[in-house]
N, C-alpha and C positions, 0 to 999 in steps of 0.2 A: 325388143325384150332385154334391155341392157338391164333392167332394175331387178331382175331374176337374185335369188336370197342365194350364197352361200352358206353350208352348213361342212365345217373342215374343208376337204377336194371336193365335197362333192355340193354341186349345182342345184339349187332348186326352185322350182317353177313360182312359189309361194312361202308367204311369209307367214309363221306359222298362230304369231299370235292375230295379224289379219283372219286367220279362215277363223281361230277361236269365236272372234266377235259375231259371226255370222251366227253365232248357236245362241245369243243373245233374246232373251224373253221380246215380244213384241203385246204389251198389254192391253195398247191402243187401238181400238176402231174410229177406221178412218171413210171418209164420203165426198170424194171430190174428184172435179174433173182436172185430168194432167197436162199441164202447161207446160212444162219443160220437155220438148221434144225435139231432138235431132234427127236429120232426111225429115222423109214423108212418108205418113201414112197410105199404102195403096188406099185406093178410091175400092176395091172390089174386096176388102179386108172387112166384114161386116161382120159381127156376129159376138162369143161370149166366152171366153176361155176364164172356166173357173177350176180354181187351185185348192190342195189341202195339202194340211201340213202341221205340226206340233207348234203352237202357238207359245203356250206357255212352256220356257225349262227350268221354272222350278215352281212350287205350291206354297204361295203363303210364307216366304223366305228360304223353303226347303228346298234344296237344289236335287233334280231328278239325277235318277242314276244311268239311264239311259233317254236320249231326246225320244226313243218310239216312244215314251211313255207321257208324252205330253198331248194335255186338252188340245183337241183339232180346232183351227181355224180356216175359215174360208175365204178365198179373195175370187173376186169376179173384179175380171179388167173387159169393161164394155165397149166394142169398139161401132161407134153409129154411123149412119149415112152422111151425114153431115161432116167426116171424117175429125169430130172430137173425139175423145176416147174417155171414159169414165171409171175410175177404180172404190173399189169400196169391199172392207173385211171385216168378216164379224166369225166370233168365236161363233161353234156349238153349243149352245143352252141343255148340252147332257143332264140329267137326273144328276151325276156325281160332279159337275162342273157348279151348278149351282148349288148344291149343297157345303162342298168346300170353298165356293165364294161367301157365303153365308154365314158360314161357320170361322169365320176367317185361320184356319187349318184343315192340315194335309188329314183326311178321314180315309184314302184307299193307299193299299199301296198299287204298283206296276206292276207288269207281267214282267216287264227286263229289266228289272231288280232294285226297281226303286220301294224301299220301303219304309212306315212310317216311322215317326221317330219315337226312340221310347225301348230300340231294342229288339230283340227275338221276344222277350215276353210281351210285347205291345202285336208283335203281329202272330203270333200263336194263334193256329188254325184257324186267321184270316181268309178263307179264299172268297170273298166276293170283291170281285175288279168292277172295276168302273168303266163302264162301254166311253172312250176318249173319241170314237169318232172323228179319227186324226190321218186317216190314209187316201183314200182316195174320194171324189165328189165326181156325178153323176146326174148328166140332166135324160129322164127317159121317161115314157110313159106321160109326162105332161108333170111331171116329179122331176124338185132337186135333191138328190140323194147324199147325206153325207156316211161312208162305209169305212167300218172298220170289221176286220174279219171274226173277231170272237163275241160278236153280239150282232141285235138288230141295226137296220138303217136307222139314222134321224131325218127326216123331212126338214126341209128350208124353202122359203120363201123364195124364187129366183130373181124378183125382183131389188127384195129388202135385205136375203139372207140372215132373217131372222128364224129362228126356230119354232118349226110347226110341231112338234113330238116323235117319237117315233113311231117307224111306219111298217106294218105288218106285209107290206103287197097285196093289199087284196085279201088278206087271209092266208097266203102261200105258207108265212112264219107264224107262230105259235112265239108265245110269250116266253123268252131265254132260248130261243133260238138264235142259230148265228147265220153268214149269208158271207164270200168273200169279202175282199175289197179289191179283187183282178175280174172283173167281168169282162165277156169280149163279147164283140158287136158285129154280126155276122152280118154284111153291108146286100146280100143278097139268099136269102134261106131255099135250100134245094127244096126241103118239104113244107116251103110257107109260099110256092108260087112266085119266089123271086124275091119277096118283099123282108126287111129286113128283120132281126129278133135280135136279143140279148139273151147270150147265155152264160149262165156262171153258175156257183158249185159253193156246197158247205161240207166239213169235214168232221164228223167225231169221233174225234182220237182214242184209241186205248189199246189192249194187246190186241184187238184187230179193231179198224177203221172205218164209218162209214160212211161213204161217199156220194152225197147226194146231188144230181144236178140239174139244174131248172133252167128252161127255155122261155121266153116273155116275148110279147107283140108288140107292133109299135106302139099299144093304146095300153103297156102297163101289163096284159092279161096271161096269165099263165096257159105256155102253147101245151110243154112237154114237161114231163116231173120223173124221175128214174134214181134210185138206189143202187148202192154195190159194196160188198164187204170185201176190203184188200185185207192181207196177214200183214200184222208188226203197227207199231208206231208210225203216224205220221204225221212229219212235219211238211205240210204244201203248201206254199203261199200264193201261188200261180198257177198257171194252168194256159194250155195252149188249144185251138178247133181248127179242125178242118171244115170241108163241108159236110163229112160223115162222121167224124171224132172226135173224140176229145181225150185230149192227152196230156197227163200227169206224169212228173218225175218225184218219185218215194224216195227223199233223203233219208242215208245211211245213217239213223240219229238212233240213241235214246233216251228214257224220258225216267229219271229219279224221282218222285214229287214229293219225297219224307223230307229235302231238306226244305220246302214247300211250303210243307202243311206245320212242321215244325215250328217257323218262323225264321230261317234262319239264311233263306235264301227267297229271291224270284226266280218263279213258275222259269223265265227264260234259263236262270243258271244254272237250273237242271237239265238241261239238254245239250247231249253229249254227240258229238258229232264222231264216227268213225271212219276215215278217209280211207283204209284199206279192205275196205266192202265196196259192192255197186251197190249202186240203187235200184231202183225198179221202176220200168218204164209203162206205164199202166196205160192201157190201151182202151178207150169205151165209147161203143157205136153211137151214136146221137139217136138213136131212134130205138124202140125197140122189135129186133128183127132175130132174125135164127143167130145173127153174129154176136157170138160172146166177146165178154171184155175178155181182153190177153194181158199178162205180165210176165212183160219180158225185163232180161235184167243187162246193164251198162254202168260202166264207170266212168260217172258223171262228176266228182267231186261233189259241191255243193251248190245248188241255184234255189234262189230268188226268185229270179225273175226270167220268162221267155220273150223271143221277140215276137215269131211267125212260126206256123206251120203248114204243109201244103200235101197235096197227095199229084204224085207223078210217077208217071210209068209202074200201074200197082206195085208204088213205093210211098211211104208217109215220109216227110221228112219236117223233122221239129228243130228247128236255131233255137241255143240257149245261154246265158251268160252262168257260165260257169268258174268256181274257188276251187283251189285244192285244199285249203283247209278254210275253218269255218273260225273264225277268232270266236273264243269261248268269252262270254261275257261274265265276269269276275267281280268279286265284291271289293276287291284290294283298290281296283281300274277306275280309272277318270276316264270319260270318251272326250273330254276337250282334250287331252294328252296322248291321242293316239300316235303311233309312232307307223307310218304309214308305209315306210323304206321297210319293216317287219314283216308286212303282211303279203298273203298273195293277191295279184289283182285278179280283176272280171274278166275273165275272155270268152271271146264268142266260139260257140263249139256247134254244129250241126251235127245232127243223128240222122242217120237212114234206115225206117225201120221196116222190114220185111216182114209181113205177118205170117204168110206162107210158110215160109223158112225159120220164121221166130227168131230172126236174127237184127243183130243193132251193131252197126259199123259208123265210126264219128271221126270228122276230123274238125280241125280249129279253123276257123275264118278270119280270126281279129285276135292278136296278141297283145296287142296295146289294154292298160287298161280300162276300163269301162262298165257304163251301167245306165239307168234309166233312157231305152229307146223306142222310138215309134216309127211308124212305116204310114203310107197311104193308107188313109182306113178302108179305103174301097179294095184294098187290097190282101184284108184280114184271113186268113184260112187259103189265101192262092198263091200260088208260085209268082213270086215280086221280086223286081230289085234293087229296090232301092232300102238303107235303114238309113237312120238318123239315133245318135246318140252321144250323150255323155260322159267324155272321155280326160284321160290327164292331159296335158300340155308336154311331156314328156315321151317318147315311143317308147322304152322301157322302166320297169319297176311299177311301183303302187304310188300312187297321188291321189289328191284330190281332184276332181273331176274342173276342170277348168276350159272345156273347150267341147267345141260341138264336133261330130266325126260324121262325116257322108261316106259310107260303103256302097259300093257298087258290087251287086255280089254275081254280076256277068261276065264282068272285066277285069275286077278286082283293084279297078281305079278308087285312090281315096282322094276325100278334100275335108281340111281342117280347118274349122275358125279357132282360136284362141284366143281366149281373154285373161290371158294369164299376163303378169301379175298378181294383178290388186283381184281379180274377177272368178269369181265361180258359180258352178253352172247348174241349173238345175234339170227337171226332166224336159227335153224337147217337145214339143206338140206340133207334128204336119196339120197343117190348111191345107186341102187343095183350093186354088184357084174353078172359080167357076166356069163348065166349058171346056174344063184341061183336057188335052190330051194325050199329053206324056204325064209317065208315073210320078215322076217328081217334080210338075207344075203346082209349083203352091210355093207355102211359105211357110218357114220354121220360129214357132215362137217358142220363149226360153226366158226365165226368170233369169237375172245373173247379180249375184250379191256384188258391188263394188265395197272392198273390204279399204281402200282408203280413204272412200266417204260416208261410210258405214252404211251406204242407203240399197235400194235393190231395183233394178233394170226391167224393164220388158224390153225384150230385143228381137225385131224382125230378121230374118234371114232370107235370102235367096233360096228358096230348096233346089233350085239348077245349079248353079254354083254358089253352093256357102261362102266360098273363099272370100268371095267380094266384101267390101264394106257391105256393113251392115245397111237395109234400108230404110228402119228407121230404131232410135233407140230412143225410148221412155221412160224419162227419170221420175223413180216415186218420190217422196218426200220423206222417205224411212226406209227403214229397213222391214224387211220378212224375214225370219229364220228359216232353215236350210228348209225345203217344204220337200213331201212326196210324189204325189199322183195329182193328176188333173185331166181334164176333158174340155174339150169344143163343143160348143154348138151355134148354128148360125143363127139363134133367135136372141134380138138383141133385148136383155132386160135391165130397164131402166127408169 
């Protein structure tokens, strides 16, 4: 790591106009098998790991104000028996993506404060956003799902990734309804006979919340449907289950929407984070039984996103990557100029929550910082130990995410890959190996942008020991911009 940037005394992992280029528009859909590969692909590496992510960062010349606000695109890297591997991306064909391709201009504004141009008088009581379908993609029910949380799914092709329309489930959603984009996959359902389901959750917000949250089978079909009204504003983007709960943390936020509806901000700029409040730890049975939902209260700072939760010794305990403050997104602000030595990072924090007692006792796990992690998914809702995530190159301060982190949360043993430099990282994805019998028999894949060939990586890991070279690393022929969420599945479509 001798090519590490200085900035005055102080050292840093990345060079800052490198990680810029990474936020870099990718306009282009691409359909081709990848030649350029170093190691080798395992022989038992079969299957489809498809990605989402903000494709477009800017509309028509106009440069977004934040990348969440960009048209989602989808990439599917297809890995066959034949041990080729196939890549190919295609935007979302949203209602609002083809109409401002059409229109050759920006017609919506963003939630995170991109807006169009022309003024506060051009966006005066605008509120209809454009469902970008830019967060996370999901193959279930015999569905590829592209999800963004404040509107419906879009259907896609999983072979083509062309755009089917959007998709109601079956009738579950009603037209302008919303659905996350955090669903969790319960790899064995207490009250489905073992067999697995999907569960996830919609939110609408106001001075009190409504909480709705839906269970699915493996054929797509709706098992379980339940409502619940929390007090106050909520801001949830995540959501964590056990095998009897499900559990939400209510950010200490609130929500102005005059400078909104005025025109003179985005929906995001209105929301005010308050760090000397708890939050609320919202408690709700999976089923419904005499057990009421609980809200209990802890101070949590600010999350995103959860890892796991589990129920032990009539105890819940939920891992969470937790801020102490929430960087307010500003209309002054460039996000390619973030100043990242400023901010606080992610750290892992675990809660214990006592229903009994109604009580919540937390300590930290991971100080380093960090963000987008996954675990054995057979492991979802149970006491596991292994994580996988996305971490700086650095053990103190706030970075860019440049390096993959294995916790061991028995031993408290770590192992880090780093690609730092020229390299960053995006969300990991565990395989398990077929057969496995240790938790961490599988393999860790991970998009990593190479910021001094401008192009972007798929990179196998060891999940036993990351440390090792890599065992194999696949070069795209371009670049993707920094992307979100993604999911596995072993059915290879091509």
């Amino acid at each position: 790591m001798t090519n590490l940037m200085s900035q005055g005394k102080q050292i840093l992992s990345y060079d800052r106009q490198q990680w810029r280029q990474g936020y870099q528009s990718q306009p282009n859909e691409y359909d081709y098998f990848i030649e350029a590969i170093e190691g080798k692909i395992p022989e038992q590496l079969q299957g489809t790991l498809f990605r989402n992510g903000p494709g477009l960062l800017e509309v028509q010349g106009n440069p977004l104000k934040h990348p969440f606000d960009g048209d989602g695109m989808i990439c599917a890297i297809s890995f066959l028996p034949n041990g080729k591997v196939h890549f190919r991306n295609r935007f979302v064909r949203t209602e609002g993506y083809v109409q401002e391709q059409n229109a050759g201009k920006m017609i919506y504004r963003g939630v995170f404060g991109t807006q169009k141009p022309g003024g506060w008088i051009n966006n005066l009581f605008d509120t209809n956003i454009k469902n970008i379908a830019n967060t996370n993609v999901i193959y279930w029910g015999k569905k590829l799902l592209a999800l963004w949380e404040a509107a419906e799914p879009y259907r896609l092709d999983p072979k083509t990734l062309e755009t089917v329309g959007i998709d109601y489930l079956e009738g579950v959603l009603n037209p302008g309804d919303s659905i996350s984009a955090h669903p969790r996959f319960d790899p064995a359902s207490e009250f489905d006979n073992g067999q697995p389901c999907l569960v996830n959750f919609s939110i609408k917000p106001g001075l009190s919340s409504k909480i709705t949250i839906y269970e699915f089978g493996p054929d797509g079909c709706l098992l379980r449907r339940h409502s619940h009204t929390v007090p106050g504003f909520s801001f949830i983007h995540d959501f964590a289950i056990t095998p009897h709960y499900c559990l939400f943390l209510q950010n200490p936020v609130t929500f102005n929407p005059l400078p909104y509806i005025l025109g003179f901000k985005g929906a995001g700029e209105c929301v005010n984070f308050h760090p000397q409040k708890n939050s609320k730890l919202i408690v709700i049975p999976r089923t419904s039984t005499d057990e009421k939902m609980k809200i209990l209260e802890t101070n949590a700072g600010f999350v995103f996103h959860h890892i796991n939760a589990f129920e032990k010794d009539n105890n819940i305990y939920l891992d969470s990557i937790c801020y102490d403050s929430l960087p307010q997104v500003k209309p002054d602000t460039d996000y390619k100029e973030t100043d990242f030595e400023s901010l606080d990072p992610g750290q892992i924090w675990r809660f214990k929550i006592d229903l009994d007692r109604e009580t919540v006792d937390k300590k930290m796990l991971e100080s380093r910082c960090c963000e987008f992690s996954d675990i054995n998914p057979n492991y979802v809702g149970k006491n596991y130990r292994y994580l996988f995530i996305g971490t700086a190159h650095k053990e103190q301060g706030n970075a860019p995410l440049q390096a993959i982190l294995k916790l061991d949360l028995l031993t408290g043993k770590k192992q880090l890959h780093s690609f730092a430099p020229q390299g960053y990282v995006g969300e990991p994805i565990f395989v398990p190996k077929p057969n496995a019998t240790n938790e961490d028999e599988g393999w860790i894949l991970v998009m990593v942008y190479d910021g001094d060939k401008h192009r972007s990586d798929i990179v196998i890991l060891d999940g036993e020991n990351i440390e090792k070279e890599a065992i194999a690393t696949l070069h795209l022929k371009h670049h993707i911009p920094y992307g979100l969420h993604g999911n596995w599945t072993s059915e290879v479509f091509i």
